[in-house]
C-alpha positions as CSV (number, residue, x, y, z in Angstrom):
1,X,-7.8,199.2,-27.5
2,X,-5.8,201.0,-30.0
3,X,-6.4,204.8,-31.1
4,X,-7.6,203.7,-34.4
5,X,-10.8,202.1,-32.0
6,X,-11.0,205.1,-30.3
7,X,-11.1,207.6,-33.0
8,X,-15.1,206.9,-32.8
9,X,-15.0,208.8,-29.7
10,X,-12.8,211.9,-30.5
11,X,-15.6,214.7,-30.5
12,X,-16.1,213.5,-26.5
13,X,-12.6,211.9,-25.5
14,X,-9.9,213.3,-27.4
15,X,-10.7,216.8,-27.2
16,X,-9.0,216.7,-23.8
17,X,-6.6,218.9,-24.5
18,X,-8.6,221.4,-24.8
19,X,-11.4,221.0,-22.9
20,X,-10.6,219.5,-19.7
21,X,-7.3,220.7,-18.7
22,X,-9.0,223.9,-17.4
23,X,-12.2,226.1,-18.3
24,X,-12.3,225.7,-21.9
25,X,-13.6,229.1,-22.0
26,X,-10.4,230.0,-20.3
27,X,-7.6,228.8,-22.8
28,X,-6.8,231.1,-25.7
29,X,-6.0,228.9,-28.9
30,X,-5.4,229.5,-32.1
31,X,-4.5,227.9,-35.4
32,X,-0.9,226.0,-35.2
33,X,-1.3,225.0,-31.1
34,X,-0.2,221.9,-30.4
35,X,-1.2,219.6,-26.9
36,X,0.3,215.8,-26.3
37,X,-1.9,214.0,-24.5
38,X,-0.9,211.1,-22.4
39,X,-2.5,208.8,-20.9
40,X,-0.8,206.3,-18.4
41,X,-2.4,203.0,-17.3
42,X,-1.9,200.4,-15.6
43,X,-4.4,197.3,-14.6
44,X,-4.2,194.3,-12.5
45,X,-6.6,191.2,-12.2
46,X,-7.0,188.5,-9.9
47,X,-8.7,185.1,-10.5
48,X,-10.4,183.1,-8.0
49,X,-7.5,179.8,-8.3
50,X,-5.0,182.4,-7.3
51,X,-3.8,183.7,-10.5
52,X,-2.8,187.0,-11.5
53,X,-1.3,189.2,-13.9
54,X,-0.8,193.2,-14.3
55,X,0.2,195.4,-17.0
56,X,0.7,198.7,-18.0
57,X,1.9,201.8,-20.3
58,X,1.5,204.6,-21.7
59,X,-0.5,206.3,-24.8
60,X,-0.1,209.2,-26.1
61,X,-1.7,211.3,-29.0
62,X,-0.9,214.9,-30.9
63,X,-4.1,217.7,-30.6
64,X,-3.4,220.3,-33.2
65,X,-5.4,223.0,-33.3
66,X,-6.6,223.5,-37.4
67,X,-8.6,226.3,-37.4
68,X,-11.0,228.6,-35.1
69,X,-13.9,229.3,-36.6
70,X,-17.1,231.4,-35.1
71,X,-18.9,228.1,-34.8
72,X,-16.1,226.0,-33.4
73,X,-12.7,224.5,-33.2
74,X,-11.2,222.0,-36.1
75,X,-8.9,219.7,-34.3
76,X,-6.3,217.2,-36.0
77,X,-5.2,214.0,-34.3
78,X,-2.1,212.2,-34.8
79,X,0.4,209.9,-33.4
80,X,3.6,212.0,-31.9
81,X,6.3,212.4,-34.1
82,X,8.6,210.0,-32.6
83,X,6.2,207.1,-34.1
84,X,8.2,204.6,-35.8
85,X,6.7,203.4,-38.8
86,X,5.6,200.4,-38.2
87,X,3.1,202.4,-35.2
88,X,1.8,204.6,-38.2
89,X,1.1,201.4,-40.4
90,X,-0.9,199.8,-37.5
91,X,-2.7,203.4,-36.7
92,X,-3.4,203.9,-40.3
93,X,-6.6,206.3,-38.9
94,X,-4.3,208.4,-38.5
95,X,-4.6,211.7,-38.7
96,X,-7.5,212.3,-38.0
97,X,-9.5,215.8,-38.1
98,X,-12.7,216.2,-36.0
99,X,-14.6,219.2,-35.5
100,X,-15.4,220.3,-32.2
101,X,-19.0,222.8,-32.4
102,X,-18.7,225.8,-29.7
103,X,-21.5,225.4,-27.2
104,X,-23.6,227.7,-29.2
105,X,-23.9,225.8,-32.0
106,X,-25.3,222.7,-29.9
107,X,-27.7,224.9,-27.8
């Protein structure tokens, strides 16, 4: 799945670097932090005539931190900056600014 797929899912997945690396209440952020986020995977499969494959690799997407508001966090996603173009012309989602509402606001 690429990252232009997942972008759907940002407000629950991507805001991992913020929100799961510790007690989100805990980190202190402010405009102008930056997190990479990687994730590595790998996968195997077996079929029942014996055949079988694996793969695996690595993803990895830029959090920056847009603005902090009393109501929330406004988050920008992007591919690092060592993305060749052809990446950036097959992620063309990219970036991509979510904003995350504090708890309060969804109470």
């Amino acid at each position: 799945m690429s990252w232009s797929n997942r972008v759907r899912l940002a407000p629950i997945i991507l805001a991992a670097g913020l929100a799961t690396s510790a007690d989100a209440s805990s980190i202190e952020v402010s405009a102008g932090h930056t997190f990479l986020i990687t994730k590595r995977y790998e996968t195997r499969q077996q079929s029942s005539n014996g055949n079988s494959g694996s793969s695996n690799g690595t993803d990895r997407i830029v959090e920056k931190v847009i603005a902090v508001r009393d109501d929330g966090i406004e988050l920008e996603y992007d591919l690092p900056n060592d993305a060749d173009a052809g990446a950036r012309a097959r992620e063309w989602t990219m970036p991509a600014r979510v904003f995350l509402a504090s708890r309060a606001e969804c109470a």
